[in-house]
C-alpha positions as CSV (number, residue, x, y, z in Angstrom):
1,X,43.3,14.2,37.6
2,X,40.3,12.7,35.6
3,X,40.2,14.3,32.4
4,X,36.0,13.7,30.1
5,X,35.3,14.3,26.9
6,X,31.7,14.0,26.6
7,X,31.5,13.7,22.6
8,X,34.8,13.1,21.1
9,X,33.0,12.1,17.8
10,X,32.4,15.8,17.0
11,X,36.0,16.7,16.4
12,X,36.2,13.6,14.1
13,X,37.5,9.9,15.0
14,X,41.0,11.0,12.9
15,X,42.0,13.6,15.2
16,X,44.4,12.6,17.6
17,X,43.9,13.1,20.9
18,X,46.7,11.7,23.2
19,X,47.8,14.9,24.0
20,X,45.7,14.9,26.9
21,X,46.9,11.9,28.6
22,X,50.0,13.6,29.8
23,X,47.5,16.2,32.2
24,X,45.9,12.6,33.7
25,X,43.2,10.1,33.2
26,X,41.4,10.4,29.9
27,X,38.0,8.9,29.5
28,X,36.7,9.7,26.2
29,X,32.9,9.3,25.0
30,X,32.2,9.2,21.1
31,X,28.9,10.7,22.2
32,X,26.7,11.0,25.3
33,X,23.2,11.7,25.7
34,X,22.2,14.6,28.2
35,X,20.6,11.9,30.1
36,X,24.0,10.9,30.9
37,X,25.9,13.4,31.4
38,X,25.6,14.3,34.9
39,X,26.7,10.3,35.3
40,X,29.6,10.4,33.3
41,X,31.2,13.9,34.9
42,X,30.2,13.0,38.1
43,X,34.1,12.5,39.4
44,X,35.3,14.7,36.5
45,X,38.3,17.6,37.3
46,X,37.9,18.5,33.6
47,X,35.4,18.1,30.9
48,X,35.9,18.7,27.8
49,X,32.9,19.5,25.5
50,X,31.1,20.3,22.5
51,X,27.5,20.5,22.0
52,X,26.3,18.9,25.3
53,X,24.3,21.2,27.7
54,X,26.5,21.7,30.8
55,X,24.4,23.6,33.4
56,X,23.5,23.1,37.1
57,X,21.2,19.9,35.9
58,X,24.3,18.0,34.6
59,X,26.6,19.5,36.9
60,X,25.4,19.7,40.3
61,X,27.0,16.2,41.2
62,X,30.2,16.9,40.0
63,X,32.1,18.2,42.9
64,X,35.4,17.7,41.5
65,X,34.8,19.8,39.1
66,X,37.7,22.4,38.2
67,X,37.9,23.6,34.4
68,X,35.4,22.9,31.1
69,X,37.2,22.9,28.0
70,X,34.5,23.8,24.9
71,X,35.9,22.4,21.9
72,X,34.3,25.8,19.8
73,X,34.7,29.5,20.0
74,X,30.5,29.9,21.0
75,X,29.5,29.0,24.1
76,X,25.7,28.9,24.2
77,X,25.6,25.3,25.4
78,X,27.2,26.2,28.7
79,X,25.4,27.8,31.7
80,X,28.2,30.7,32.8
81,X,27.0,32.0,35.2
82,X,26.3,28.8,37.0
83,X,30.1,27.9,36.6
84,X,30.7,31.4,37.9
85,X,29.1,30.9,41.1
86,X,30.4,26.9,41.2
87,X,34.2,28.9,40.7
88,X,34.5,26.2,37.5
89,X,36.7,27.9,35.2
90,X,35.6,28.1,31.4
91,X,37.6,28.3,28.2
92,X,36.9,28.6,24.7
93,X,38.8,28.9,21.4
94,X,38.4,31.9,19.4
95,X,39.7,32.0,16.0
96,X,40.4,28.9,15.5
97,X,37.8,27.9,12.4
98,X,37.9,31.0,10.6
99,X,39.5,30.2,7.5
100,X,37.5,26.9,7.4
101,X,34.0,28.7,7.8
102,X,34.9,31.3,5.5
103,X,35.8,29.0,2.6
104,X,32.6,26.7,2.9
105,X,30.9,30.0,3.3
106,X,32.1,31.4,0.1
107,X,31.4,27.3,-1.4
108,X,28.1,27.4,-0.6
109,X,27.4,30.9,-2.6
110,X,29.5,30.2,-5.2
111,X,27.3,26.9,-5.9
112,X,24.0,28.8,-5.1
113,X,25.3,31.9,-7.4
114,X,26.3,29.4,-10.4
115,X,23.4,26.8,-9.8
116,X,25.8,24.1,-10.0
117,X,23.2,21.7,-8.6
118,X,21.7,21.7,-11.2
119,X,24.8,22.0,-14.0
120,X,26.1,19.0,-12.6
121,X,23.0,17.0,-12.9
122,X,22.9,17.3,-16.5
123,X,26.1,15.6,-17.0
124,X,25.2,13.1,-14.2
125,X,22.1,12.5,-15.6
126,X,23.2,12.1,-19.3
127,X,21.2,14.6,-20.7
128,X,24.4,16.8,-21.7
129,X,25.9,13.4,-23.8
130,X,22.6,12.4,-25.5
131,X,21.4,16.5,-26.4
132,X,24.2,16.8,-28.9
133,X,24.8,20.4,-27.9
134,X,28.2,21.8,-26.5
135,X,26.8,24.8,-24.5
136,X,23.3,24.1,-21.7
137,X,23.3,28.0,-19.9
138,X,19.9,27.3,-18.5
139,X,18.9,28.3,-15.9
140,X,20.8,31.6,-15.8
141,X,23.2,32.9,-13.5
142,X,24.9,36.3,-13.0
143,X,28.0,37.7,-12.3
144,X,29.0,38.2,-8.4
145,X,30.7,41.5,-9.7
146,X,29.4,45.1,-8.6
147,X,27.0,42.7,-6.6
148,X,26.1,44.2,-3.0
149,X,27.3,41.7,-0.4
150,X,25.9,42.1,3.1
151,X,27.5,40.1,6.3
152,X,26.0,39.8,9.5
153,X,29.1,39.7,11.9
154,X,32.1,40.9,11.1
155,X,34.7,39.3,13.5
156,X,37.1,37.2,12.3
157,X,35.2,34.8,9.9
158,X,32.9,37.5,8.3
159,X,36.0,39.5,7.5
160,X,37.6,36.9,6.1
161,X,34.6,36.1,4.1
162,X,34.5,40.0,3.1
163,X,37.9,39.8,2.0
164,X,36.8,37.3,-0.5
165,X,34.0,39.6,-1.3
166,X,35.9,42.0,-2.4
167,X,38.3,40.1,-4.2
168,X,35.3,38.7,-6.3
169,X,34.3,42.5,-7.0
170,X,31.2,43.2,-4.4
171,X,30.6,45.9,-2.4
172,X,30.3,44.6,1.1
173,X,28.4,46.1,3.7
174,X,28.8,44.7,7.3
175,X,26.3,44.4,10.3
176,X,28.8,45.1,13.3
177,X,28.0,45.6,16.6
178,X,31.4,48.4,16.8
179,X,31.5,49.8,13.7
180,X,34.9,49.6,11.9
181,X,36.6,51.9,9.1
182,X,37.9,49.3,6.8
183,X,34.3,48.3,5.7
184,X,30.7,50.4,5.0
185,X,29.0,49.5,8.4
186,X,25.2,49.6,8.2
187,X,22.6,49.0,10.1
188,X,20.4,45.4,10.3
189,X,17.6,46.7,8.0
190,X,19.6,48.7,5.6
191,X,22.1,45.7,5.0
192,X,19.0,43.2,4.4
193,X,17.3,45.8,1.7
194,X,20.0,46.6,-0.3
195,X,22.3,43.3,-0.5
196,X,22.0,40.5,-3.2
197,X,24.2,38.2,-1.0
198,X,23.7,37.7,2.5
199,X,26.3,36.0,5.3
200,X,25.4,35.6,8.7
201,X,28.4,35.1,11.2
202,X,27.1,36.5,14.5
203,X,26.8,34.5,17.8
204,X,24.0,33.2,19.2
205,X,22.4,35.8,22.1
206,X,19.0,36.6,23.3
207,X,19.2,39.5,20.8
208,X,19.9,37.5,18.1
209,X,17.9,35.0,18.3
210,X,15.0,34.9,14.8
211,X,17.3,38.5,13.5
212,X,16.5,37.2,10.0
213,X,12.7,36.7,10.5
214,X,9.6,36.8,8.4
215,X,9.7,40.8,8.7
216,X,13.2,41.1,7.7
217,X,13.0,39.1,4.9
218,X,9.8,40.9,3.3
219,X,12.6,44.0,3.6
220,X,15.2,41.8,0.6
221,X,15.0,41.5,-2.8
222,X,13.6,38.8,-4.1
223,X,16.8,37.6,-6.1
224,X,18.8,37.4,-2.9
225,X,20.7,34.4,-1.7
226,X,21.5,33.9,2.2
227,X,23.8,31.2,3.8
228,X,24.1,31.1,7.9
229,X,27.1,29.1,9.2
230,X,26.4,30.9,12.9
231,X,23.7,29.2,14.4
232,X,20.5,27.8,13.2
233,X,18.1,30.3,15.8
234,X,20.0,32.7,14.1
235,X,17.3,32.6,11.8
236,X,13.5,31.8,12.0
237,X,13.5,28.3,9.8
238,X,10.2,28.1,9.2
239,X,10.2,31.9,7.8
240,X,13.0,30.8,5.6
241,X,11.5,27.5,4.5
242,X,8.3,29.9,3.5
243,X,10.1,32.0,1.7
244,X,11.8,29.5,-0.5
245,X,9.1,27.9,-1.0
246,X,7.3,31.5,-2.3
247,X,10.4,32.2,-4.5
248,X,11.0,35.4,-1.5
249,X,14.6,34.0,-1.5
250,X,16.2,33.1,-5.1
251,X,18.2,30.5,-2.7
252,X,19.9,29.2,0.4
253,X,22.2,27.6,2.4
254,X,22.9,26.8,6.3
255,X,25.4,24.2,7.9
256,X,23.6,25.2,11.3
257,X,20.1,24.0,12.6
258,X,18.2,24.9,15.8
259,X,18.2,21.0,16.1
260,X,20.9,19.1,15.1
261,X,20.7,17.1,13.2
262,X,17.4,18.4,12.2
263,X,14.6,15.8,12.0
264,X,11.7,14.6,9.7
265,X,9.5,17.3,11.6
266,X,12.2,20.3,10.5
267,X,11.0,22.7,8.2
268,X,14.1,21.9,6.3
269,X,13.3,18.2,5.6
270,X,10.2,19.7,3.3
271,X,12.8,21.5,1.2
272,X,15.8,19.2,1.9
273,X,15.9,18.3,-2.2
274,X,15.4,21.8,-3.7
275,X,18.1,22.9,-6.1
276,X,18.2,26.3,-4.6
277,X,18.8,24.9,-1.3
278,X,22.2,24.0,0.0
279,X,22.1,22.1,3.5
280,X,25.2,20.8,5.4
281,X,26.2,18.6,8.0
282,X,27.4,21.5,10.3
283,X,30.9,20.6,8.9
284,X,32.4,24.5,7.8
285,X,34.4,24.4,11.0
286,X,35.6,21.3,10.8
287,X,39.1,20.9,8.2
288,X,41.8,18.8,9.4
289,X,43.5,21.5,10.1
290,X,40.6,23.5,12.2
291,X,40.4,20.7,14.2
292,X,43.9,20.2,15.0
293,X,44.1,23.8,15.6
294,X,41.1,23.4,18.1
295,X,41.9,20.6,20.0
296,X,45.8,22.1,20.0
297,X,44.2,25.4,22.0
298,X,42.5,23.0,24.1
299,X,45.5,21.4,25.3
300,X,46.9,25.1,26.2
301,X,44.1,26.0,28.0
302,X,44.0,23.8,30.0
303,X,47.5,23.7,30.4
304,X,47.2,27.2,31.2
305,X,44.4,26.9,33.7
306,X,46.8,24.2,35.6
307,X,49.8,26.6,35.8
308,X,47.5,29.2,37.2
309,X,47.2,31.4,34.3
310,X,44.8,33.4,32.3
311,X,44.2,32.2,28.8
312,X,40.5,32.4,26.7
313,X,38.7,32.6,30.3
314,X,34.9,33.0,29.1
315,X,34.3,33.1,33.1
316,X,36.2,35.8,33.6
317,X,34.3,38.2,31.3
């Protein structure tokens, strides 16, 4: 059995991967472009995958084909329904990054909240040694207490990241597409009125695609902070970009981009070195341990698959 992992460099060059050499051949790709991927799966049985668009362009020649591994809990970057009619089996892994999302999540409002961009540059810069002054509280930052936080998705990352919430003293209101009792569910527009903090942790679909757009964001206050670590067309970028630059939003922060990594042309690259901006390397999943933990359900999926058994079959939905 011929086992290819298209782009082995998104889990991270320290994770171990030699788990997979017991199930057969291994040929591992730090990266691939999509203009060789339908080369490089050709006499694949399995593939195992991250970003890389797998659909019937990449995958028509590859006849061998059995099982396709993604190295993620979404799922956008595969064609389904292709695979469905191929009989390729599909597996994700759910779960397995929520403890890592939610604390970058919570990071990057902390440091948006406490303006610790640009705390930390008085002491970098030396202004702080040379003013002779023992307190700087400028600019000014508020409490997260009796503060309304809203998320967008409450699976298991957004409820992780209420439970911090909560712990920090907000009220949290949750966007949810089955409303649940142990938070105030709302609806889209309420949530974005009324919150000062919002989250977004809901998957990429046809119906989410631009839900925070320029209408939506007219609807929040203008003191509010947002961070996305779903996915960038989560969002409209260029309505965000506006509205930072309009002071509409008092600051945000995304590890996700419509394009990654996002280029010179990017809305974001304009805004890149704001202090009310905090932009990341699509890293909140990754941990050690998040990886481990991914690449680990990888191995029993496919293990799984090979014994005949059901286990995080997104085909099968």
């Amino acid at each position: 059995m011929k086992i290819v992992f298209l782009d082995r460099i998104t889990l991270g060059d320290d994770l171990d991967i030699s788990a997979a050499s017991k199930y057969g051949e291994v040929v591992s790709y730090d990266n691939t472009t999509n203009d060789e991927v339908a080369q490089r799966v050709k006499d694949a049985d399995v593939i195992f995958v991250n970003k890389l668009k797998l659909n019937e362009n990449t995958l028509k020649d590859a006849k061998n084909l059995k099982l396709i591994c993604e190295a993620a809990t979404g799922y956008d970057n595969i064609d389904i329904e292709y695979c469905k009619k191929r009989n390729i089996a599909v597996c994700n892994v759910p779960g397995y990054s929520a403890y890592s999302v939610a604390q970058v999540t919570v990071s990057m409002v902390l440091s948006l909240v406490n303006h610790l961009k640009e705390y930390t540059r008085y002491t970098s810069s030396g202004v702080y040694t040379e003013g002779g002054i023992a307190n700087i509280v400028k600019p000014v930052y508020h409490e997260l207490y009796g503060k309304t936080w809203g998320i967008i998705g409450y699976g298991a990352i957004g409820k992780k990241v209420g439970d911090i919430a909560k712990a920090l003293g907000c009220n949290v209101l949750a966007y949810k597409r089955t409303p649940c009792e142990d938070v105030t569910c709302t609806d889209i527009d309420t949530l974005v009125r009324e919150s000062d903090i919002i989250t977004i942790h809901i998957p990429l679909s046809d119906k989410t695609k631009h839900l925070i757009d320029e209408k939506r964001i007219a609807m929040m206050k203008d003191n509010v902070i947002i961070v996305n670590t779903a996915r960038g067309l989560v969002t409209d970028e260029k309505a965000i970009c506006d509205a930072i630059k309009n002071k509409k939003i008092a600051g945000f922060g995304t590890d996700v981009y419509s394009i990654e990594p996002f280029g010179k042309d990017s809305p974001f690259y304009e805004i890149k070195d704001y202090d009310n901006i905090c932009l990341t390397t699509h890293m909140a999943w990754g941990t050690i341990e998040a990886r481990e933990r991914c690449f680990g359900e990888m191995i029993l999926n496919m293990d799984a698959f090979l014994k005949g058994e059901v286990r995080n079959r997104i085909d099968l939905k």
